[in-house]
C-alpha positions in Angstrom: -60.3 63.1 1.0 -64.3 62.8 1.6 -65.5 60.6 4.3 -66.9 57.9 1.5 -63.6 57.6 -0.1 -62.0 57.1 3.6 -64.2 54.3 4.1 -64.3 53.0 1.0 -63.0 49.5 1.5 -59.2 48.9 0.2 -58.6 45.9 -2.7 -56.2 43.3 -1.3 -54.6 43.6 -4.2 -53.8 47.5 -3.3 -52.9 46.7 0.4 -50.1 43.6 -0.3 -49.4 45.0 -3.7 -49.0 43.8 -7.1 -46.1 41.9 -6.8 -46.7 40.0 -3.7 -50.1 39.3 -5.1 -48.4 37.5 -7.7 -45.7 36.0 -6.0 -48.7 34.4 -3.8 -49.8 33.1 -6.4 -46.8 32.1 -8.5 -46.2 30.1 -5.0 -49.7 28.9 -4.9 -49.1 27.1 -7.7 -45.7 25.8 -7.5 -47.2 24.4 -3.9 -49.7 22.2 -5.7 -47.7 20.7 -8.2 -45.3 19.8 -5.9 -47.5 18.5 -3.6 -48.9 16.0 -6.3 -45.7 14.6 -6.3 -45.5 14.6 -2.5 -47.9 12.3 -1.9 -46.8 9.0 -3.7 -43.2 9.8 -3.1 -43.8 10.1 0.3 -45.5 7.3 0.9 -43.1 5.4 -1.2 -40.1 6.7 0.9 -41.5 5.6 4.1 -41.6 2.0 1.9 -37.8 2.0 1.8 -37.3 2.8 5.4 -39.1 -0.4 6.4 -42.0 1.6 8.0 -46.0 2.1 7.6 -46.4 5.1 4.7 -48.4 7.5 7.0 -45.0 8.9 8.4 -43.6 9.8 5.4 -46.9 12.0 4.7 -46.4 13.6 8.2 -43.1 14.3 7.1 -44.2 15.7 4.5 -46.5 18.1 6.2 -45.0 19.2 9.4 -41.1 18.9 8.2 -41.6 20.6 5.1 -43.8 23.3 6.6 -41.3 24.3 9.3 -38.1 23.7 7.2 -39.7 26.1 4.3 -40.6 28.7 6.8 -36.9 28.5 8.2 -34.6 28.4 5.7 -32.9 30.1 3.5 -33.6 28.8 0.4 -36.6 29.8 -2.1 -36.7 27.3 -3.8 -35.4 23.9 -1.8 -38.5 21.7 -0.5 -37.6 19.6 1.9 -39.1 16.0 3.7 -38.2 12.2 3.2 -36.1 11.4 0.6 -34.7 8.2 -0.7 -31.1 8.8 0.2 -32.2 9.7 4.1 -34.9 6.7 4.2 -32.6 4.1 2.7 -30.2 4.9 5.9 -32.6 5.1 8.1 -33.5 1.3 7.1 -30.4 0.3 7.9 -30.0 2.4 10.9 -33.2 0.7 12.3 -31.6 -3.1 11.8 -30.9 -3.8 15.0 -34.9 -3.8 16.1 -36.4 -7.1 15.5 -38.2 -6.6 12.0 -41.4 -8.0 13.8 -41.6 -5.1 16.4 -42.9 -2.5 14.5 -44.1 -0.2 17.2 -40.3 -0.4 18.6 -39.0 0.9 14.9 -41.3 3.4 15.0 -40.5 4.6 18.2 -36.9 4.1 17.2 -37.2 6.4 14.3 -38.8 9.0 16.1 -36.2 9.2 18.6 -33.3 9.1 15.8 -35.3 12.2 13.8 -34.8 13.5 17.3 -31.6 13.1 17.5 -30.5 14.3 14.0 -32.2 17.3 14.6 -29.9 18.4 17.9 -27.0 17.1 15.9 -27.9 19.4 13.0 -28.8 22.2 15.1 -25.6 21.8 16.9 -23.7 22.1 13.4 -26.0 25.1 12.4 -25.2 27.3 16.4 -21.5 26.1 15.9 -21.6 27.9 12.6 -19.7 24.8 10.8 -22.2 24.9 8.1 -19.6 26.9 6.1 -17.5 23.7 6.1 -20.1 22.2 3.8 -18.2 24.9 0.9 -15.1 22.3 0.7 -16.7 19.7 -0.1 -16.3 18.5 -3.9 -19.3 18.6 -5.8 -18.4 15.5 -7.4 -18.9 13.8 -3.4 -22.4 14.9 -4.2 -22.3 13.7 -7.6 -21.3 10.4 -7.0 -23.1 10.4 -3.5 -26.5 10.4 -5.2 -25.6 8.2 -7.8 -24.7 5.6 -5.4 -28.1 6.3 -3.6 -30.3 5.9 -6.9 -28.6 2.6 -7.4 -29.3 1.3 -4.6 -32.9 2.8 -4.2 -33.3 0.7 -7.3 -32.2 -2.3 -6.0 -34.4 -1.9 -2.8 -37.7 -1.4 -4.8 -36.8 -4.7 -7.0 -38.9 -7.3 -4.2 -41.6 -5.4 -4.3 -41.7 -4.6 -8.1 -41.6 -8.3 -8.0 -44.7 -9.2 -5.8 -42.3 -11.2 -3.3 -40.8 -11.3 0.0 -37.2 -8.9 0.7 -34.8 -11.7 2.1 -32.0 -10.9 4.5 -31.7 -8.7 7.4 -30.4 -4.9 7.0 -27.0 -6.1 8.9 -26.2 -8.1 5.4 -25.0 -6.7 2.4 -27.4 -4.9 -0.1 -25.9 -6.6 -2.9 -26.2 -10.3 -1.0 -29.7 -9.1 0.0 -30.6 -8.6 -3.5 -29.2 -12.2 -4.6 -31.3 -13.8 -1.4 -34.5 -12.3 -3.1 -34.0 -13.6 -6.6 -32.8 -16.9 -5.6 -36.3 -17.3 -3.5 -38.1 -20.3 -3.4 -41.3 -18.2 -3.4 -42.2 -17.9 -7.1 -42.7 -14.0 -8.2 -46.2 -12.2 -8.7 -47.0 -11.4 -12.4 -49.6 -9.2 -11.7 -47.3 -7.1 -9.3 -44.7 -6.9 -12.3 -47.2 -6.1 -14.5 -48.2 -3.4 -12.2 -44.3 -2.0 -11.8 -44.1 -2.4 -15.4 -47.0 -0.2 -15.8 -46.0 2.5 -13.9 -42.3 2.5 -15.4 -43.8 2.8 -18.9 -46.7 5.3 -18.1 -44.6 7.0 -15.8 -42.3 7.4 -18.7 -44.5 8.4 -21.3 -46.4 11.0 -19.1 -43.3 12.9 -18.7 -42.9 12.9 -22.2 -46.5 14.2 -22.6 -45.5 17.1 -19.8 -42.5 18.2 -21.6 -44.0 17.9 -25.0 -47.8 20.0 -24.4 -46.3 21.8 -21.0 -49.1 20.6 -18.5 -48.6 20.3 -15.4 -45.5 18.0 -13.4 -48.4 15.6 -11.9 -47.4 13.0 -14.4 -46.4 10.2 -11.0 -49.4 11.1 -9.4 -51.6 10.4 -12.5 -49.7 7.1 -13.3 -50.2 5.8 -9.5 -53.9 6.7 -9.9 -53.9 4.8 -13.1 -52.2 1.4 -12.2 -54.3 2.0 -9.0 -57.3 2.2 -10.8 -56.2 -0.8 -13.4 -55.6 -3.1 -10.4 -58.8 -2.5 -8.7 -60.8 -3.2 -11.9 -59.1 -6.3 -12.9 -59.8 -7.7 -8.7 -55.5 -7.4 -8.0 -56.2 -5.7 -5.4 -59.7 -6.6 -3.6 -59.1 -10.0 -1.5 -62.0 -11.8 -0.6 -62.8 -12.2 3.3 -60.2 -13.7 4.8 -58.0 -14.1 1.3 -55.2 -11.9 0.5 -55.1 -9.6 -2.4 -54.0 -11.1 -5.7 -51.2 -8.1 -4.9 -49.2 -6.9 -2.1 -51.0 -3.2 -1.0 -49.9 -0.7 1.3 -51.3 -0.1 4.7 -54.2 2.1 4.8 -53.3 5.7 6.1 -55.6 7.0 8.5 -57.3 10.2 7.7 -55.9 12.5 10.5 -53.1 14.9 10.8 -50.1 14.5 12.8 -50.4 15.2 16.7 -47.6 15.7 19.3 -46.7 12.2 20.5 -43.4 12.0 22.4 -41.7 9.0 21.5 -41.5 5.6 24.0 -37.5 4.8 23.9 -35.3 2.8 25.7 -32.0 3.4 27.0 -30.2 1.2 24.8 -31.1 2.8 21.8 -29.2 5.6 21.9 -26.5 4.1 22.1 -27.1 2.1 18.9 -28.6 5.4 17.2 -25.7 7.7 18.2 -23.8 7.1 15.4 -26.4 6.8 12.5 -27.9 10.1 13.7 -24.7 12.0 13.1 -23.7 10.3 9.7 -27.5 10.9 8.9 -27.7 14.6 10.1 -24.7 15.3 8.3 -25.5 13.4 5.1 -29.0 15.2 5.4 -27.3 18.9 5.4 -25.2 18.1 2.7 -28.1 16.6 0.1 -30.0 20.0 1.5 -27.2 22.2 0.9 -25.9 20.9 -2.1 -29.5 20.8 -3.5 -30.3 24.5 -2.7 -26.6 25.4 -3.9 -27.1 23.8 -7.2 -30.7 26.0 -7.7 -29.1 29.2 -6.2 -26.3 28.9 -8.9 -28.9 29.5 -11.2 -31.2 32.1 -9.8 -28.5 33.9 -8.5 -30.0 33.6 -4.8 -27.4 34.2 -1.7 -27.6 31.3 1.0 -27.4 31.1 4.7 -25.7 28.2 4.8 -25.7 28.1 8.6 -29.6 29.2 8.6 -30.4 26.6 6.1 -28.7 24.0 8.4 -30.3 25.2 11.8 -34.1 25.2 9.5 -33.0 21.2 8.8 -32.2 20.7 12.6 -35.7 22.0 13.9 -37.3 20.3 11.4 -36.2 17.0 12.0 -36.4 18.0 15.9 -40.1 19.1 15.7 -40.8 16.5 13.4 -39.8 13.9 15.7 -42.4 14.4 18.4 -45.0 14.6 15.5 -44.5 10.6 14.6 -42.1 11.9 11.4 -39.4 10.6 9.6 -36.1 11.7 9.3 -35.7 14.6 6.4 -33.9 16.0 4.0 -34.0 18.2 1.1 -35.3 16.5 -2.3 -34.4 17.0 -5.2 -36.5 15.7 -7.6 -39.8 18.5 -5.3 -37.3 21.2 -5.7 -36.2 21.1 -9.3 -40.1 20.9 -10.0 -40.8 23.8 -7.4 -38.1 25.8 -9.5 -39.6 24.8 -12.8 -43.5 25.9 -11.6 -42.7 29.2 -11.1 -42.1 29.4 -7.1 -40.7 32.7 -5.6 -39.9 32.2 -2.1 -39.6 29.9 0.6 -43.3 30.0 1.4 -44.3 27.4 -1.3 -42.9 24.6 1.0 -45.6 26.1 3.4 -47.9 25.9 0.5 -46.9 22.5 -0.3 -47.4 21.2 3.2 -50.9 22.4 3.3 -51.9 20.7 0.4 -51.1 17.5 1.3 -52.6 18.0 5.0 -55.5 18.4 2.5 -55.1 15.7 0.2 -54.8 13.2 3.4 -58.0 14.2 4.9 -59.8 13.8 2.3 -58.3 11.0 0.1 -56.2 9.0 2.9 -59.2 5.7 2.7 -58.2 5.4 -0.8 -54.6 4.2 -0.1 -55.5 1.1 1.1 -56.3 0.5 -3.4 -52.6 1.8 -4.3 -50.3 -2.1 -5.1 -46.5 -1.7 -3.3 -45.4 -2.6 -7.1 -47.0 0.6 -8.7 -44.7 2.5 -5.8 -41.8 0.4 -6.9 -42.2 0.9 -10.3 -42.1 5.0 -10.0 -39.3 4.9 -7.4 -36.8 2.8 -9.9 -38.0 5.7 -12.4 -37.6 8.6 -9.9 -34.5 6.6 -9.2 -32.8 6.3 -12.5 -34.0 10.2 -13.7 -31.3 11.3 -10.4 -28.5 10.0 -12.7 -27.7 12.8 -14.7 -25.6 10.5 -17.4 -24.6 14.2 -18.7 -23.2 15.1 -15.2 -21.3 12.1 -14.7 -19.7 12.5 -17.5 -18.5 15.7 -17.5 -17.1 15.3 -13.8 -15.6 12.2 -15.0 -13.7 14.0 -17.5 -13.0 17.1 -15.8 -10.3 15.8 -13.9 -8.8 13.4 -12.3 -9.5 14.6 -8.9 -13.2 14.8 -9.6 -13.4 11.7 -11.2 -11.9 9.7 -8.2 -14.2 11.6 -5.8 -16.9 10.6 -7.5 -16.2 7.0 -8.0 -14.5 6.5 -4.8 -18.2 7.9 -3.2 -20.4 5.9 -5.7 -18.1 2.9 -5.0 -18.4 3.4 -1.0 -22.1 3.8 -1.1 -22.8 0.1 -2.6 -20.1 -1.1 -0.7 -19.9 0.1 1.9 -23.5 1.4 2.9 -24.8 5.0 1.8 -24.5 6.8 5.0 -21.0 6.0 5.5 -20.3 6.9 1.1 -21.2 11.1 1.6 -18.5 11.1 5.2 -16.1 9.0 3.1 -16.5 11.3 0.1 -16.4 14.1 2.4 -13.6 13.6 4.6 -11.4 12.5 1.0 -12.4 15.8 -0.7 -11.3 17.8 2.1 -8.0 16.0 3.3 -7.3 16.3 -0.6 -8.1 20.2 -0.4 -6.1 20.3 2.3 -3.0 18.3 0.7 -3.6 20.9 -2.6 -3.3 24.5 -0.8 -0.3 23.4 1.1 1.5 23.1 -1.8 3.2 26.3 -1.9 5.1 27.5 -5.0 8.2 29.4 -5.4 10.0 30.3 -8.6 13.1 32.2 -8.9 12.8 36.2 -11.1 15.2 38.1 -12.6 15.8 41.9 -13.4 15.4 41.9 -17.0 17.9 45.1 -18.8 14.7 47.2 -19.5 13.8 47.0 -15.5 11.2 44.6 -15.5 10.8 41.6 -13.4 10.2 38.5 -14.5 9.9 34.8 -14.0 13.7 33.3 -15.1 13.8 31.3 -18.1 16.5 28.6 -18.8 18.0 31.0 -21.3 18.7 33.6 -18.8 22.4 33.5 -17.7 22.6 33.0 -13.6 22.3 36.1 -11.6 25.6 37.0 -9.9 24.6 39.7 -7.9 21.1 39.1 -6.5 18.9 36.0 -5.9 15.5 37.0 -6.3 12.7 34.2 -4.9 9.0 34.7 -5.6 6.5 32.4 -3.0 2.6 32.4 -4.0 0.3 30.2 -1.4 -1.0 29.6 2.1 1.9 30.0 4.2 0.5 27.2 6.9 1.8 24.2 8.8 1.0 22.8 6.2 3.1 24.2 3.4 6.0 24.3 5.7 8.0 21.5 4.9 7.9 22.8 1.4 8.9 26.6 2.5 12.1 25.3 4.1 12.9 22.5 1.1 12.6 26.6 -1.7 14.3 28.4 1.6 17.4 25.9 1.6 17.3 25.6 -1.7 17.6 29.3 -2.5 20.3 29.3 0.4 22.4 26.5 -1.5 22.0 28.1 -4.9 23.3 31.5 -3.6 26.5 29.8 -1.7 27.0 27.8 -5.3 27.3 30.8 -7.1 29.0 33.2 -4.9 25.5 35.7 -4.1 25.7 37.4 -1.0 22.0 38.5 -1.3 18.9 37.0 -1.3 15.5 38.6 -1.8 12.6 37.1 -1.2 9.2 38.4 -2.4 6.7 37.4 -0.2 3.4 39.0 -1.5 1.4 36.2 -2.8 1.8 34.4 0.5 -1.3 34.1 2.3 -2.6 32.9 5.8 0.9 32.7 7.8 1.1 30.4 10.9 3.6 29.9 13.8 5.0 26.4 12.3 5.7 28.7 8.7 7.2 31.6 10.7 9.3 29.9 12.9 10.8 28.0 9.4 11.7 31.6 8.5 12.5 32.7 11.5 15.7 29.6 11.4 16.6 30.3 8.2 16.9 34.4 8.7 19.3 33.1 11.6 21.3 30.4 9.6 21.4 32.9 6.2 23.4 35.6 8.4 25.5 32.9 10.2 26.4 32.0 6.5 27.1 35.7 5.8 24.4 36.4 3.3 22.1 39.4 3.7 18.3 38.5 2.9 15.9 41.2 2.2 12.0 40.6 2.6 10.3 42.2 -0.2 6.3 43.0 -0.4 5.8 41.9 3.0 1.3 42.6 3.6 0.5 44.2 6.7 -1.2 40.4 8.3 2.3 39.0 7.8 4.2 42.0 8.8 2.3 41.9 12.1 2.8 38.4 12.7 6.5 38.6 12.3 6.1 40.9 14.9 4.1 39.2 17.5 6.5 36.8 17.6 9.1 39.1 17.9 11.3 38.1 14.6 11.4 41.9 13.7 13.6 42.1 17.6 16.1 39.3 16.6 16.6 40.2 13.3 16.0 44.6 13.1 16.2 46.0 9.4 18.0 49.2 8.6 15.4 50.6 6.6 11.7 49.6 5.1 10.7 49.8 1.6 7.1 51.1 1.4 5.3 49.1 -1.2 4.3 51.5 -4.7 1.5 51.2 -6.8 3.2 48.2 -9.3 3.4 45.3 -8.3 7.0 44.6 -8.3 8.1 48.0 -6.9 9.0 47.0 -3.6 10.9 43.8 -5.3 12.9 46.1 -7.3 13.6 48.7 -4.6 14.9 46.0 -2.5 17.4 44.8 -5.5 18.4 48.4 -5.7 19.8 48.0 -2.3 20.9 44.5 -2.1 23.4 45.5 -5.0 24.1 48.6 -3.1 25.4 46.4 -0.4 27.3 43.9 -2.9 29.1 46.8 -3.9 30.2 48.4 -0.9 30.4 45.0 1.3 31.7 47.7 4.0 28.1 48.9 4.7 26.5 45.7 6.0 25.7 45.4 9.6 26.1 42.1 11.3 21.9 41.9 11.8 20.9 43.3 8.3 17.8 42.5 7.3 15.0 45.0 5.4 11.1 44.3 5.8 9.6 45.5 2.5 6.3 46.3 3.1 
């Protein structure tokens, strides 16, 4: 190599490579276009949690920045969301709606304290609980939350007042604001009507000439644009605008600001910060689970949840909302192309951009244009398709999922995902401890077999098969098949009981010690029971707590390659034993293993 080609400088595309080249780019890319819809969602978010739109633009820089570096998703974007903000407004009822700096402040300190109870959950490793919990919770979950995201955008898609207080009923709430003497705007429902229909047919025109996913972005700008033109939305000194307008976001980025709390509040946080750090994980793990299923990415789950927790921590002393992941910025992070994590980073930076240089023009953009693409952002999160298919799956998934969407506009959204959750797992639970047991025979050719009604009743050996978690549990069952194989073998004069124990799984004192009685009670009853196909985790349990010493077996059966070898080996002997009674011993019992 000559000195000139040493220092001849290298391409960048030669030192990071081809690939990473283009995965920068892919990411680049992806970044952008999500960010476009960022920035009105954001600001429409913060809309639903009662507070000023700025916050939900810092969330969506410093929340989505840290949680994309973090986690262990490629493709999940995180930052406010409706489901998280529509909590967080009611979590945030009990400050008088006139003291705005005190929500503020309050919100700060709950982002806070979400993001130790999420970290908590993520060093505790019980992110892996998250895996039994139905899909249809989720399902029904966000349903619930898009209905009711629609119902809070209907004042100002109206031009009037909310009525009520966020300790009454959404539903009531809703009826309060209707039945207002104050009559509503037309030009703010012209406005939300706008943006519906141009929100709409710009999706089409995405889909139909693939352009790019900025179609919300380009339909606020538009009604934006409209209103300022027709004088909606420029009051004259001293006169408000013919339309209500958000407040004007300052053009600065978020700075470290530790929040101003009182003692009292967390106290009335405490709970709302662990419904909403858990309802938070689950939106953000069931979102990145439902993308991983189809790129075939492995998850963290307890990384993903400990990149949630430090996000909403951080975020907290950086005057940010509470988080989640989204779904709406992830499906359209997926669908531009993104290849790793980094385009949250990516994403984050553009709209750090986009708010230095174009945060003055907010003060133009009418709360009803906002309105009028939430109830669309809303209403495209009900996958009709989805619903229906969980509805029909079966009948477990179709009363998770309307027992969650039924909680969340009765009850309150928060508590809908815990209700969901804690219902699909006590129902998990009530399903594996249902342990089956069915009784085999030795058919003439040697093979074993499930008994059918036309078999005649074996006189020589009853042979039990058990298949399921052998837990607390399932314990009242084991001893309901144990007595009942006891009972059957009395009835028809059977002095020997096998019972194949291979499928069992998981065994636990309260299940051993049922086993443990019945071993006692089968030999005071004279009948010999043989334990076929015993696995080494049971085996050893038995041991530990010492069943093998009260009840020693003459011999063990090592287990073949079939499955049913050590099943028939131990018929082999129990009829060995029927037919010379004389060879039993009083404490005769074989461990097949």
């Amino acid at each position: 190599m000559t000195i000139e080609t040493a220092m001849r400088p290298v391409p960048l595309r030669d030192r990071l490579g081809a690939g990473t080249l283009s995965n920068i780019r892919k990411d680049f890319v992806a970044g952008m276009t999500v960010a476009a819809i960022s920035l009105p969602q954001s600001m429409a978010y913060a809309l639903i949690a009662g507070v000023d739109p700025r916050f939900g633009l810092y969330t969506a820089i410093v929340f989505t920045a840290i949680a994309g570096v973090l986690g262990s998703s490629n493709h999940l974007v995180n930052g406010p969301t409706g489901a998280v903000s529509l909590v967080v407004f009611g979590a945030l009822a009990f400050i008088d709606p006139d003291a705005k700096l005190d929500a503020y402040e309050a919100m700060f300190l709950l982002a806070v304290m979400m993001g130790v109870v999420q970290i908590a959950i993520a060093v505790t490793r019980l992110g892996d609980v998250t895996r039994y919990i139905s899909e249809s919770v989720v399902t029904g979950f966000i349903a619930g939350a898009a209905f009711l995201t629609i119902i809070g955008q209907v004042a100002n898609a109206l031009g009037v007042r909310a009525q009520g207080t966020g300790h009454q009923h959404v539903l009531y709430r809703l009826y309060l604001t209707l039945t207002q003497p104050a009559p509503f705007n037309v030009k703010a429902i012209a406005i939300s009507g706008g943006a519906i229909a141009i929100a709409i047919a710009a999706r089409y025109a995405v889909k139909r000439f693939r352009l790019p996913q900025i179609d919300m972005l380009f339909s606020l700008i538009a009604l934006s644009f409209v209103a300022w033109l027709a004088g909606w939305s420029q009051g004259a000194p001293g006169v408000k605008p013919a339309i209500p307008l958000i407040e004007a976001v300052p053009a600065a980025l978020p700075t470290p600001h530790i929040p101003e709390i009182e003692f009292g509040w967390f106290l009335d946080l405490a709970s709302s910060a662990v419904a909403i750090g858990i309802l938070g994980l689950l939106e953000a793990l069931a979102i990145a689970k439902a993308i991983a299923h189809k790129t075939r990415q492995p998850l963290d789950y307890n990384r993903q949840c400990l990149a949630e927790g430090v996000g909403n921590l951080i975020g907290g002393f950086f005057r940010c909302m509470p988080g989640a992941g989204s779904l709406s910025r992830t499906a359209i992070n997926y669908q531009a192309g993104a290849v790793t994590r980094f385009s949250g980073v990516f994403t984050a930076a553009f709209v750090a951009v986009a708010v230095l240089l174009l945060a003055p023009l907010t003060a133009y953009i009418p709360k009803a244009a906002l309105a009028g693409l939430l109830i669309v952002a809303a209403a495209r999160l009900i996958d009709l398709e989805r619903l229906r298919y969980t509805l029909t799956a079966s009948r477990y998934d179709a009363i998770l999922l309307l027992v969650t969407t039924a909680s969340a506009l009765a009850i309150g959204v928060e508590f809908a995902i815990l209700i969901g959750a804690t219902l699909s797992i006590v129902w998990y639970v009530l399903r594996a401890a249902r342990l089956k047991a069915q009784e085999l025979v030795v058919a003439d050719d040697g093979v074993v077999r499930a008994r059918i009604a036309s078999d005649p009743p074996s006189r020589d050996v009853l042979i039990y098969d058990f298949e399921g978690d052998l837990f607390f549990g399932a314990a009242p069952d084991f001893e309901r098949y144990l007595q009942s194989a006891a009972d059957e073998a009395q009835a028809r004069g059977v002095t020997c009981i096998v019972l194949r124990l291979k499928r069992v799984r998981n065994p636990d004192a309260v299940a051993l010690e049922a086993l443990d009685h019945f071993l006692a009670e089968a030999r005071a009853q004279g009948l010999e029971v043989l334990l076929a196909g015993v696995r080494p985790d049971l085996q050893a349990a038995l041991g530990r707590m010492h069943i093998l010493d009260r009840h020693p077996g003459e011999r063990i059966f090592p287990e073949e390659e079939t499955d049913y070898s050590a099943t028939l080996n131990a018929v082999r002997a129990a009829r060995a034993l029927a037919s010379a009674p004389h060879a039993r011993e009083a404490q005769a019992v074989y461990y097949l293993v």
